[in-house]
N, C-alpha and C positions, 0 to 999 in steps of 0.2 A: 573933794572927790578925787581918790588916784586914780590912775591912767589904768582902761583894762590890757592884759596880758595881751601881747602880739603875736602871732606866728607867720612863720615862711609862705610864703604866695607866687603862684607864678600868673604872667598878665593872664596866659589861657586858662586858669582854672577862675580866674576875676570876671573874664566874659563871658565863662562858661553857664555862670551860676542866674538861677532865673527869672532874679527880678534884676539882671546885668539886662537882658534879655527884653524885659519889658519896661524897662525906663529908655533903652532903646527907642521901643515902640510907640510910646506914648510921646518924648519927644518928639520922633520924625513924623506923626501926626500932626503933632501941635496940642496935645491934650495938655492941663494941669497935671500937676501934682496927684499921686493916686489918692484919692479918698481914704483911702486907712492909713495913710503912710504914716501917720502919727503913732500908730498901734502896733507897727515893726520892731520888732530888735534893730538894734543898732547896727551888727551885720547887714540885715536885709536891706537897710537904708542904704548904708553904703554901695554896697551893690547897685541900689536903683539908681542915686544918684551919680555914680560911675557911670553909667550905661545913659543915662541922659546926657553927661559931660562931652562922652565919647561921640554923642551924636550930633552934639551940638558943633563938634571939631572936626565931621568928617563927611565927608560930601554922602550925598540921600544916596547914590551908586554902587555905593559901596555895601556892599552884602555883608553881614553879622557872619552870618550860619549858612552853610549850606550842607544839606543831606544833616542836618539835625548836627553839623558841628560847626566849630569857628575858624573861617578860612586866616588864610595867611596873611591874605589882605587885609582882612579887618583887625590882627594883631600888630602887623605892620603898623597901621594907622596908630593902634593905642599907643607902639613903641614912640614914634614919632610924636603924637600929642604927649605923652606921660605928662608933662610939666603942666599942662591943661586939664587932666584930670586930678579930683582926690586920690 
């Protein structure tokens, strides 16, 4: 199987996106794994599992989003974990 194509990223558009958002969520809950996650493109997965990693490495206080965006804080945080997340 080749490797699919890559393109340029930055962390804010990784957090942005909104199953960044909800593996968040489900994380800091303590939920499983989302029930369809199997039925994802491999994007979306990523995303999820980025956002759970990221939750898993940063204290529950620390705010994602606020006013519908992603604070400084919370990129901070990713800049500092990277090596912890995918």
């Amino acid at each position: 199987m080749a490797q699919v194509p890559t393109v340029p990223t930055t962390i804010r558009q990784i957090m942005s996106h909104r199953l960044f958002e909800i593996g968040v969520r489900d994380a800091r809950a303590g939920r499983p794994f989302a029930r369809n996650y199997d039925r994802w493109d491999g994007d979306e997965q990523w995303a999820y599992d980025r956002g759970r990693q990221w939750a898993a490495a940063v204290p529950k206080s620390v705010p994602l989003k606020r006013d519908g965006r992603v604070t400084r804080e919370a990129e901070a945080w990713y800049t500092r974990c990277r090596d912890d997340i995918l």
